[in-house]
N, C-alpha and C positions, 0 to 999 in steps of 0.2 A: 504494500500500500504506500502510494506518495502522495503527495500534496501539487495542483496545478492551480493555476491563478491566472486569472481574465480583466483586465483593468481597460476602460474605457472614459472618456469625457465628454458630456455633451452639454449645452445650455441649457438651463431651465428658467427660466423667469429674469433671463438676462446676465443670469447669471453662471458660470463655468463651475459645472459638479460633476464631481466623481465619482466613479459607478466601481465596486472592486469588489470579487468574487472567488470563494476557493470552493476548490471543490477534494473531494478525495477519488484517484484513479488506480486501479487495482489493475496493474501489468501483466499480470499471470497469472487473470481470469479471462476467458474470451467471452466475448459478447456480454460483458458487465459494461451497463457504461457511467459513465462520470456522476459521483451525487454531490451534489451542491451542500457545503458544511459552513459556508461562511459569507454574509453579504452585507456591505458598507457602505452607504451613500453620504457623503457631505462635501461642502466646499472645498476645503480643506483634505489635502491629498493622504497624508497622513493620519489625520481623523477617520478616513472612508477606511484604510489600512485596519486603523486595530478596531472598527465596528466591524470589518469583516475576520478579526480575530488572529490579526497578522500583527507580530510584535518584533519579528527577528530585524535588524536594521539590511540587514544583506538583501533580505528576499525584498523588501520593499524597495529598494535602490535597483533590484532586478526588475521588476516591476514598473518604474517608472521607466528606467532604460526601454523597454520594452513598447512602453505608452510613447515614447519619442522617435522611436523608428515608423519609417512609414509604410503605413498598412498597402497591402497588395492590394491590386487593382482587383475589384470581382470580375468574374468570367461571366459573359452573357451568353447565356442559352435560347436560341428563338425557338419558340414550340408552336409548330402548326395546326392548327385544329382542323380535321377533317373534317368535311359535312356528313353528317348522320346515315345518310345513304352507302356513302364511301363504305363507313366504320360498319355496318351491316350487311354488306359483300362480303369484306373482310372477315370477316367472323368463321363464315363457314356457314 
């Protein structure tokens, strides 16, 4: 069992708050997936830290590192809907 962390920032009422989440991920179980142990929302980046129950100074310093790099671009997928007729040929 280890510990993963999800940190995000977004405006709310004008203001810049921070979203920061742990969860616990178990490596060598398949098909477990990730449960959510920990969630911290305040202005204050270090605040959101230990309401999400994060106190080691390292892991937060990774974390924010992590918040400063910049996010990959999402991949767009176009999905075509067929007309109902199509999808009912198709069928069989």
């Amino acid at each position: 069992m280890q510990y993963i962390y999800q940190a995000y920032s977004k405006q709310v009422n004008g203001t810049e708050t921070f979203f920061v989440k742990r969860f616990l991920h178990f490596p060598n179980l398949a098909h477990v997936p990730d449960v959510q142990d920990g969630f911290g929302m305040h202005t204050d980046f270090i605040k959101a830290c230990k309401l999400a129950g994060i106190s080691d100074p390292d892991i937060i310093n990774q974390i924010l590192d992590g918040m400063r790099e910049p996010a990959q671009p999402a991949k767009v997928i176009n999905i075509v809907q067929l007309p109902q007729e199509e999808v009912r040929s198709n069928v069989g």
